[in-house]
C-alpha positions as YAML, in Angstrom:
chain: A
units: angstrom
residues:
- id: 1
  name: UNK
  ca: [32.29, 45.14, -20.22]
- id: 2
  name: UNK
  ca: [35.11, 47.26, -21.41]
- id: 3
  name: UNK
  ca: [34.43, 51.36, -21.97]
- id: 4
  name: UNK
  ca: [35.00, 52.68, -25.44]
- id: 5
  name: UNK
  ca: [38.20, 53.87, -27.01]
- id: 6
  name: UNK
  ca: [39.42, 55.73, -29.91]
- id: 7
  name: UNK
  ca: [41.71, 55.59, -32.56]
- id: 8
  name: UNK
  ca: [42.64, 58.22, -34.53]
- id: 9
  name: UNK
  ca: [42.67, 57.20, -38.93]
- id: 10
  name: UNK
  ca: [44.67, 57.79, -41.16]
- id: 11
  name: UNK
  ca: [42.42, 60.58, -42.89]
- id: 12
  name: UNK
  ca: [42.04, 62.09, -38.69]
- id: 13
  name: UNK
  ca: [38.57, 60.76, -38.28]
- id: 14
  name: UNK
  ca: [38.14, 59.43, -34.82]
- id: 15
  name: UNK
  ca: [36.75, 56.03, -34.28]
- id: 16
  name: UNK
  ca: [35.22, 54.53, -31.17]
- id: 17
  name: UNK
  ca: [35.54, 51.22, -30.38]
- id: 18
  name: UNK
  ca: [35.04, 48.59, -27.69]
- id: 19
  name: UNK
  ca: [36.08, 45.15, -26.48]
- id: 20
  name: UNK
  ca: [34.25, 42.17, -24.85]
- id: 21
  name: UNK
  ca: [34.70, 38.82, -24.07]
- id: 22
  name: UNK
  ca: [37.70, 36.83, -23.11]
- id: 23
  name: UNK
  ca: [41.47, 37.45, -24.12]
- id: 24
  name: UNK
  ca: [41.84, 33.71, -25.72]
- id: 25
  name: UNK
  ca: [38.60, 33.62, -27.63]
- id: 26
  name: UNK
  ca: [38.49, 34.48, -31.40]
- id: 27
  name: UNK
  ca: [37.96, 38.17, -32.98]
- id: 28
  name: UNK
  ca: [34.63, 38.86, -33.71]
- id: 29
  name: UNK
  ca: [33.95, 42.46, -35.23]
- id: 30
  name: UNK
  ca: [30.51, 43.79, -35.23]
- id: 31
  name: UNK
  ca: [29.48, 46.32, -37.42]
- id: 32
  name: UNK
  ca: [26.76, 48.71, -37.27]
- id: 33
  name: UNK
  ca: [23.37, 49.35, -39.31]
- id: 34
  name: UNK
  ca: [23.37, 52.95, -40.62]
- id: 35
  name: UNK
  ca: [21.24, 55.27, -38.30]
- id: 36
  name: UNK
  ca: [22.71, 53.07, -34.72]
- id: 37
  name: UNK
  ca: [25.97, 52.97, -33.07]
- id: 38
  name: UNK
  ca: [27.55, 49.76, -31.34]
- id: 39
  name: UNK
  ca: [25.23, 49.23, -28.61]
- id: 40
  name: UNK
  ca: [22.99, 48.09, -31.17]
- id: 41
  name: UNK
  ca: [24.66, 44.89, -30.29]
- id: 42
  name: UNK
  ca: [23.88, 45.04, -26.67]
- id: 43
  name: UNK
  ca: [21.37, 42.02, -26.42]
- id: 44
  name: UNK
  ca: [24.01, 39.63, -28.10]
- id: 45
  name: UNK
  ca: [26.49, 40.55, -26.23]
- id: 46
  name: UNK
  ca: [26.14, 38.16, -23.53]
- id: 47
  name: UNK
  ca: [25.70, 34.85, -25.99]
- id: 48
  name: UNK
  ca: [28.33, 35.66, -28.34]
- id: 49
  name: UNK
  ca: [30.81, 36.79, -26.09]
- id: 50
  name: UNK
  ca: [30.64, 32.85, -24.53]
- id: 51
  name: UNK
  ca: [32.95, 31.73, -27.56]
- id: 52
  name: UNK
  ca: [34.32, 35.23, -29.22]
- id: 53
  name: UNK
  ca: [36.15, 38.10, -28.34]
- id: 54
  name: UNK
  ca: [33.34, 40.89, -29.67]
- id: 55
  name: UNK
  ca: [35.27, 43.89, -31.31]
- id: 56
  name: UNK
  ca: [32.26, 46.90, -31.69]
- id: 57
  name: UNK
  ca: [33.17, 49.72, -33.38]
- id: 58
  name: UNK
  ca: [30.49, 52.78, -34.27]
- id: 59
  name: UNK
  ca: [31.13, 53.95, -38.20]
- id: 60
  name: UNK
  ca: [32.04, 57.12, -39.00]
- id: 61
  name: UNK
  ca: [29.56, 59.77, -38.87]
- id: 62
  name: UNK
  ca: [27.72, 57.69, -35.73]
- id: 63
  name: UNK
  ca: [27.77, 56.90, -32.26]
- id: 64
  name: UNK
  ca: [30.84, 58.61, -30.75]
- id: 65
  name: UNK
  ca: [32.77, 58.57, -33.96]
- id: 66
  name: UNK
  ca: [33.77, 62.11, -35.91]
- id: 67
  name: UNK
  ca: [31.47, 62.46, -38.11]
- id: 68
  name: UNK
  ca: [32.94, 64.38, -41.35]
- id: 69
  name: UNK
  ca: [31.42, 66.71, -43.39]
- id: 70
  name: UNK
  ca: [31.03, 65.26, -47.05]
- id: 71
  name: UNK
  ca: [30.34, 62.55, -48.82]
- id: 72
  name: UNK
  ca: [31.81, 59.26, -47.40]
- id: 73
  name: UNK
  ca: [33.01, 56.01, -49.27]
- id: 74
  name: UNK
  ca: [32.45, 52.03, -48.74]
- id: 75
  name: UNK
  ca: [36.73, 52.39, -49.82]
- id: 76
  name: UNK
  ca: [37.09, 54.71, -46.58]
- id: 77
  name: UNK
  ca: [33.97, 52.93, -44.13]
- id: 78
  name: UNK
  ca: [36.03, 49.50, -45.23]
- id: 79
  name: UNK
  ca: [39.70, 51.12, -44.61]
- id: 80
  name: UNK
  ca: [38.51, 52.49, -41.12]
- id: 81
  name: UNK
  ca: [37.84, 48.75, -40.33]
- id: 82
  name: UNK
  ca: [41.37, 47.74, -41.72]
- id: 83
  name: UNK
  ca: [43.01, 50.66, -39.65]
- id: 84
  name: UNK
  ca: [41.52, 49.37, -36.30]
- id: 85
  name: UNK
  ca: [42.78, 45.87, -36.59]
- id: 86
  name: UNK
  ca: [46.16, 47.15, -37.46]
- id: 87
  name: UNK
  ca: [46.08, 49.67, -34.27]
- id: 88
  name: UNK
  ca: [45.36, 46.42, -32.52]
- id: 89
  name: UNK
  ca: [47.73, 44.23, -33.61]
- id: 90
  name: UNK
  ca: [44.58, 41.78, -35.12]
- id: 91
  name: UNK
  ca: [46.03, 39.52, -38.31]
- id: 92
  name: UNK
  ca: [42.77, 38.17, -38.80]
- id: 93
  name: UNK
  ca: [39.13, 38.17, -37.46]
- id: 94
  name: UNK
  ca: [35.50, 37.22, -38.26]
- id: 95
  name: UNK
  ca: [33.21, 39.83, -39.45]
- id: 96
  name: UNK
  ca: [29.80, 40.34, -38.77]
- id: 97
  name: UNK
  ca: [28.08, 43.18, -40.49]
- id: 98
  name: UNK
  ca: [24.14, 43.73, -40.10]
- id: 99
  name: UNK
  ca: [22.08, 46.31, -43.31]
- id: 100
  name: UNK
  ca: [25.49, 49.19, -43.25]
- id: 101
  name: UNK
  ca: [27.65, 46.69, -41.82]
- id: 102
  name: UNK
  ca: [26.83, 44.25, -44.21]
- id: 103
  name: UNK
  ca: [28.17, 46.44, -47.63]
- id: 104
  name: UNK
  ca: [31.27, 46.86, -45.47]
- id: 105
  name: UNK
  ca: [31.49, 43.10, -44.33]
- id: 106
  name: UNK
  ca: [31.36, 42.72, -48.43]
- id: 107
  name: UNK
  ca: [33.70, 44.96, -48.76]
- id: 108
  name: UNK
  ca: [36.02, 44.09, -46.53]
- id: 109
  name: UNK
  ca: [35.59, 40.03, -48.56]
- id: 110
  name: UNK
  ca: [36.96, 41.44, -51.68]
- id: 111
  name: UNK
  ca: [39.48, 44.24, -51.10]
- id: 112
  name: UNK
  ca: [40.92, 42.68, -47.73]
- id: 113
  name: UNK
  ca: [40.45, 39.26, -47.97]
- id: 114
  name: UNK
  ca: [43.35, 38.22, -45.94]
- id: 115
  name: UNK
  ca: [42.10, 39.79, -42.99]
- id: 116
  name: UNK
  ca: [38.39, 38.23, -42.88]
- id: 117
  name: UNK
  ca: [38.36, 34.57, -41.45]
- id: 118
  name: UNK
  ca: [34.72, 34.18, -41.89]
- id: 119
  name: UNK
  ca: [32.12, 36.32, -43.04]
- id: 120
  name: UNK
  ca: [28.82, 36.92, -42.16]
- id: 121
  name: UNK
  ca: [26.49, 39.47, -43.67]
- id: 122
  name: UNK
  ca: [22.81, 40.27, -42.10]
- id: 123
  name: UNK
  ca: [20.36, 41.90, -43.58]
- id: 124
  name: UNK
  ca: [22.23, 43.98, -46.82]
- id: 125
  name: UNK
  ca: [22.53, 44.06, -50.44]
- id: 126
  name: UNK
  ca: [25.24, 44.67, -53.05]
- id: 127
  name: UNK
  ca: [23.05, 47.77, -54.59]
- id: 128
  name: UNK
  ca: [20.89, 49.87, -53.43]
- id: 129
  name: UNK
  ca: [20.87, 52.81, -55.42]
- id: 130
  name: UNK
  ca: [18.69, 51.73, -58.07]
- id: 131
  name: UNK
  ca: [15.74, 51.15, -55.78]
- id: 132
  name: UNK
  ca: [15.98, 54.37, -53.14]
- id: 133
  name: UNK
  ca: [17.08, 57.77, -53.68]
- id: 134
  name: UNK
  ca: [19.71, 59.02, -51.72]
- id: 135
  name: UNK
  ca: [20.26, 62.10, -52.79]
- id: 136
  name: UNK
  ca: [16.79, 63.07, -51.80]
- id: 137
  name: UNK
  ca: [17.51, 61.23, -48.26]
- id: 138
  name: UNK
  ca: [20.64, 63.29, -48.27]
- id: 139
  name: UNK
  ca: [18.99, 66.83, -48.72]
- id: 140
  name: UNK
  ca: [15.86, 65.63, -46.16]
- id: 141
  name: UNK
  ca: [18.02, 64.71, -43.21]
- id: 142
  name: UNK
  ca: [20.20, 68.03, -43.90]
- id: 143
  name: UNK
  ca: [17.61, 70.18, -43.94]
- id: 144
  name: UNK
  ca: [15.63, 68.57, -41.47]
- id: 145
  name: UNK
  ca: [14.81, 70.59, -37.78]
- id: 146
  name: UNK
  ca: [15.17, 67.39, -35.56]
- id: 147
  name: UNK
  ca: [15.96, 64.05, -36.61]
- id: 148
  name: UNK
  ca: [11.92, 62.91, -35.00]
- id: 149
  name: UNK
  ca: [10.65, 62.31, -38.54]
- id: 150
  name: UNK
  ca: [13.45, 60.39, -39.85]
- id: 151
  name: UNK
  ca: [13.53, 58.04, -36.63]
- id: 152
  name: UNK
  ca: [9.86, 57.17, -37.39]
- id: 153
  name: UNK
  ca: [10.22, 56.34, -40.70]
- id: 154
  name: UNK
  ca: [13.49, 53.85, -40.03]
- id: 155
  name: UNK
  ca: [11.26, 52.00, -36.43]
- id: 156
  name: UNK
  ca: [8.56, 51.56, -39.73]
- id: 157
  name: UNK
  ca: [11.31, 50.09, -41.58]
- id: 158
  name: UNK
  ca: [13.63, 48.26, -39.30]
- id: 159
  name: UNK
  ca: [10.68, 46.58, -36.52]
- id: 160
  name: UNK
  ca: [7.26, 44.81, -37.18]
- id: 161
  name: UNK
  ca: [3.82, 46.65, -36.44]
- id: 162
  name: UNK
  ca: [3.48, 44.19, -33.50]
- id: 163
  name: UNK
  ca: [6.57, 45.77, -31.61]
- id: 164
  name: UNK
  ca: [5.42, 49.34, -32.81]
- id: 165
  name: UNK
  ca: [2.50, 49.24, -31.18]
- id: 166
  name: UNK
  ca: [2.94, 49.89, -27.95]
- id: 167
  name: UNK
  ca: [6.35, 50.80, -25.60]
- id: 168
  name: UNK
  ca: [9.29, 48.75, -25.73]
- id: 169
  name: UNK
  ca: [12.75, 49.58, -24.64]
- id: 170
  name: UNK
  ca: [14.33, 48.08, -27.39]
- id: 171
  name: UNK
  ca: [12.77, 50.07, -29.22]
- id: 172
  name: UNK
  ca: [13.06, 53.38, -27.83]
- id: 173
  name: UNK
  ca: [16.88, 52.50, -27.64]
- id: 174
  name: UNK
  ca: [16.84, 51.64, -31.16]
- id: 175
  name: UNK
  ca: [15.10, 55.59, -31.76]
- id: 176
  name: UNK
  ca: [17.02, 56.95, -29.29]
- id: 177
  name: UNK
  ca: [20.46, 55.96, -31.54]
- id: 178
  name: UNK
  ca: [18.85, 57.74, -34.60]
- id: 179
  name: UNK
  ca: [18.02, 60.84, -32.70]
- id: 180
  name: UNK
  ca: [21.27, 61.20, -31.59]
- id: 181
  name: UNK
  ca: [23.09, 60.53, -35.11]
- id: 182
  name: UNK
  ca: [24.61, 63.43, -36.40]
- id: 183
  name: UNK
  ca: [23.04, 64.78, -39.58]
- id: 184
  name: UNK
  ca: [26.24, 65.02, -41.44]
- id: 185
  name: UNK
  ca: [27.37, 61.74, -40.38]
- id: 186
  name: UNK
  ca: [23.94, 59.81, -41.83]
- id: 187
  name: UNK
  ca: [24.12, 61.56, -45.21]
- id: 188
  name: UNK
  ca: [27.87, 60.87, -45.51]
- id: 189
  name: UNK
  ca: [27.09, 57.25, -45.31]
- id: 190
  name: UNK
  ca: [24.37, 57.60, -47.76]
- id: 191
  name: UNK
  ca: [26.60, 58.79, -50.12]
- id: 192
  name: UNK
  ca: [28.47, 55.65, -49.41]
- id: 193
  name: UNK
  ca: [25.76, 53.49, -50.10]
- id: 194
  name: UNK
  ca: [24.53, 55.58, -53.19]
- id: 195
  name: UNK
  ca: [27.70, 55.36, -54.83]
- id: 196
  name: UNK
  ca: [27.96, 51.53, -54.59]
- id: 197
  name: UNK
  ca: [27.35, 48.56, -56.60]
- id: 198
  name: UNK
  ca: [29.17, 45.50, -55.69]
- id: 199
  name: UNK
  ca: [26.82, 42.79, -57.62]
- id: 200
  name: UNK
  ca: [29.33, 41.50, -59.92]
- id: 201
  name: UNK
  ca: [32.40, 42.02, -57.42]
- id: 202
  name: UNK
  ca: [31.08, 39.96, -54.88]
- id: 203
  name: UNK
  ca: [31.77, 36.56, -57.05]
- id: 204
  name: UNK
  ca: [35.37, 37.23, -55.87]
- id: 205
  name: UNK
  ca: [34.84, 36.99, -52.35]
- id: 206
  name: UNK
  ca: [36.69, 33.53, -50.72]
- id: 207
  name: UNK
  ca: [35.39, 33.80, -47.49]
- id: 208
  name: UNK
  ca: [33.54, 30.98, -45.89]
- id: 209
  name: UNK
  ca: [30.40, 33.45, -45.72]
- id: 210
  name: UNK
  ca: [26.66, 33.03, -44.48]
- id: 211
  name: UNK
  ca: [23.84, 35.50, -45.50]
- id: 212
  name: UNK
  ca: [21.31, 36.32, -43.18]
- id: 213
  name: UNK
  ca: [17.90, 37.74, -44.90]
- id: 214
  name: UNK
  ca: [14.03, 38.83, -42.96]
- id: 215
  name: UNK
  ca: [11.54, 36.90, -44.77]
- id: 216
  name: UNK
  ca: [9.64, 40.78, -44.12]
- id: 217
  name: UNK
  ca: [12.37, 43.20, -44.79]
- id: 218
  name: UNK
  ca: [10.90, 46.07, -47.27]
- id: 219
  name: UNK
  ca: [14.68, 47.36, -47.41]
- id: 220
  name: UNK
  ca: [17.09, 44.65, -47.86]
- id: 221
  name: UNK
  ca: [14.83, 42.46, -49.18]
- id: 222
  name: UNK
  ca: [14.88, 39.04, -48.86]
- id: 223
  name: UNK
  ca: [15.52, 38.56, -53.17]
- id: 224
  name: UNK
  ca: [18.90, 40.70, -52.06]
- id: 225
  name: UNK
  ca: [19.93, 37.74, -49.73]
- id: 226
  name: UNK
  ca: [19.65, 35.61, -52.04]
- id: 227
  name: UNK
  ca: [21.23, 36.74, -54.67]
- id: 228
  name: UNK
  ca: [24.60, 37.56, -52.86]
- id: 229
  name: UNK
  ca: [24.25, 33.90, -51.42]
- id: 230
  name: UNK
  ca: [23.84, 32.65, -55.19]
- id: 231
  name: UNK
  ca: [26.99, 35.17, -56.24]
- id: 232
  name: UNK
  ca: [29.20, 34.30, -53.25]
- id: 233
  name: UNK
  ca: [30.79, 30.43, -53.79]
- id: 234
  name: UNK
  ca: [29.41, 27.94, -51.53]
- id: 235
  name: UNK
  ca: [27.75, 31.11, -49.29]
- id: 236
  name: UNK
  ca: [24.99, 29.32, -46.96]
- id: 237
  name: UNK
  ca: [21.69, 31.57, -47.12]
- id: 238
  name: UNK
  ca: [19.66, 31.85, -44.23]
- id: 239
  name: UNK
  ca: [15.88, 33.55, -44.16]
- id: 240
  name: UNK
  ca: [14.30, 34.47, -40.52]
- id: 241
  name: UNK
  ca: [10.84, 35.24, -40.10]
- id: 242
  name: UNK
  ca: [11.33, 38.59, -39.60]
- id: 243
  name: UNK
  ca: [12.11, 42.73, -40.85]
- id: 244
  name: UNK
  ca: [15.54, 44.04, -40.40]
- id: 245
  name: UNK
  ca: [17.25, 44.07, -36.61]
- id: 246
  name: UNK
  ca: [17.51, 40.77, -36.43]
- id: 247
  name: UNK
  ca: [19.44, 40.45, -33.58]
- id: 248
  name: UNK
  ca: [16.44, 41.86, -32.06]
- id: 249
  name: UNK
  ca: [13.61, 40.55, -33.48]
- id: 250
  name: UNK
  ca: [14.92, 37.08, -33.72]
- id: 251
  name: UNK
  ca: [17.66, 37.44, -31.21]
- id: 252
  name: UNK
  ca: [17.87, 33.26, -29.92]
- id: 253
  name: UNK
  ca: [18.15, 32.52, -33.52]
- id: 254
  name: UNK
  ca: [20.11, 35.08, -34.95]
- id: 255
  name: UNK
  ca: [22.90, 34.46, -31.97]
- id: 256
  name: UNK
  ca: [22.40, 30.42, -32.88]
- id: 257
  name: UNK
  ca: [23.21, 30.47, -36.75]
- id: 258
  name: UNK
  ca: [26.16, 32.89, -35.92]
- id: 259
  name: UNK
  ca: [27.53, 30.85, -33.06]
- id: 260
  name: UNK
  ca: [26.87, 27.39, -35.06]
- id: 261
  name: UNK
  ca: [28.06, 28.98, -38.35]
- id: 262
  name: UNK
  ca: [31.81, 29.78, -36.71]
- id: 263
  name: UNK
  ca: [31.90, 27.28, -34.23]
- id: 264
  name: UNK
  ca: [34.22, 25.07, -36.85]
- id: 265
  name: UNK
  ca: [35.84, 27.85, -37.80]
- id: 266
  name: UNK
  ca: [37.30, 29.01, -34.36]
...
């Protein structure tokens, strides 16, 4: 496994990235959920590298990314995604975003279509804003004396009871990323996602594209799934018993309908 390495945008943000897999194998990027950083993908690492060349990245404002202060924009979160394939001389690549990731994947589908081969979006929505309230997300985390609380309340939201319970390391990883995301950083992408609404948009999107939902996500529901599969032409919808990491919770599956999903398209 490769270190991480940065890139500077075009705005100066710093980005880091990181590479796996062989040379001659397909681009695969993987994108982030909000509150975690790249290794989020660690556990898939070792499947999907088998047929892809994995291309991580942490979003701004996580992981070891700058993390501006500000508001931040799906235009600039997409762009930053645009700017690293151009550093690295990628034409074209398959795109795997997960909750975060996901409004970028869509993103990415409409504004830079000729750089997404296939698309794949995991647990996400087209609009968010009319069911949580940023803003007041925004002023918690600011004002907030650690980031404990607002860990809790995302392992409530992202893992079942059953692997809350009692210790696991994927879990504690999983806190461990939000403790260690800057403030700043998770209410700039916030503002990202409250300024967004990319229902109607979304019909545009030409991508060969498959939607992953959790039958039990209380976030990104399930009904959000479907409805960008029903929006997207010829999109392929796929619901896993499960809440939101679904790389995690339902990691042999999760890896399977990726894998299965591009295996034509490679």
């Amino acid at each position: 496994m490769s270190g991480d390495q940065h890139f500077t945008t075009g705005d100066g943000c710093r980005i880091a990235y990181r590479i796996d897999g062989p040379d001659n194998r397909p681009v695969l990027v993987l994108s982030n959920s909000i509150a975690t950083n790249l290794h989020m993908w660690d556990r898939s690492v070792p499947a999907l590298s088998r047929s892809f060349r994995l291309l991580r990245y942490d979003t701004r404002g996580h992981g070891g990314s700058d993390a501006p202060a500000g508001a931040y924009s799906l235009d600039r979160l997409g762009r930053d995604v645009v700017e690293l394939l151009d550093v690295l001389k990628i034409e074209r690549a398959h795109f795997l975003g997960l909750s975060l990731g996901g409004f970028i994947g869509q993103w990415l589908g409409i504004f830079a279509p000729e750089r997404i081969h296939h698309l794949i979006l995991s647990n996400t929505s087209s609009h968010l804003a009319s069911e949580l309230s940023f803003d007041e997300q925004i002023r918690t985390v600011l004002a907030a004396p650690d980031m404990n609380g607002i860990a809790d309340g995302f392992m409530r939201n992202w893992f079942p009871a059953t692997m809350l319970a009692e210790p696991i390391e994927v879990v504690d990883e999983f806190r461990n990323m939000v403790l260690t995301t800057p403030p700043r950083g998770l209410a700039g992408c916030y503002a990202a996602l409250r300024d967004v609404d990319l229902r109607r948009a979304i019909s545009l999107i030409a991508a060969p594209t498959l939607v992953i939902g959790g039958e039990s996500d209380t976030v990104t529901r399930a009904s959000h799934s479907e409805e960008i599969a029903a929006t997207i032409v010829n999109a392929k919808l796929v619901l896993l018993p499960g809440v939101h990491i679904l790389n995690v919770e339902q990691e042999d599956r999760f890896n399977s309908e990726v894998t299965s999903f591009l295996r034509f398209a490679s």
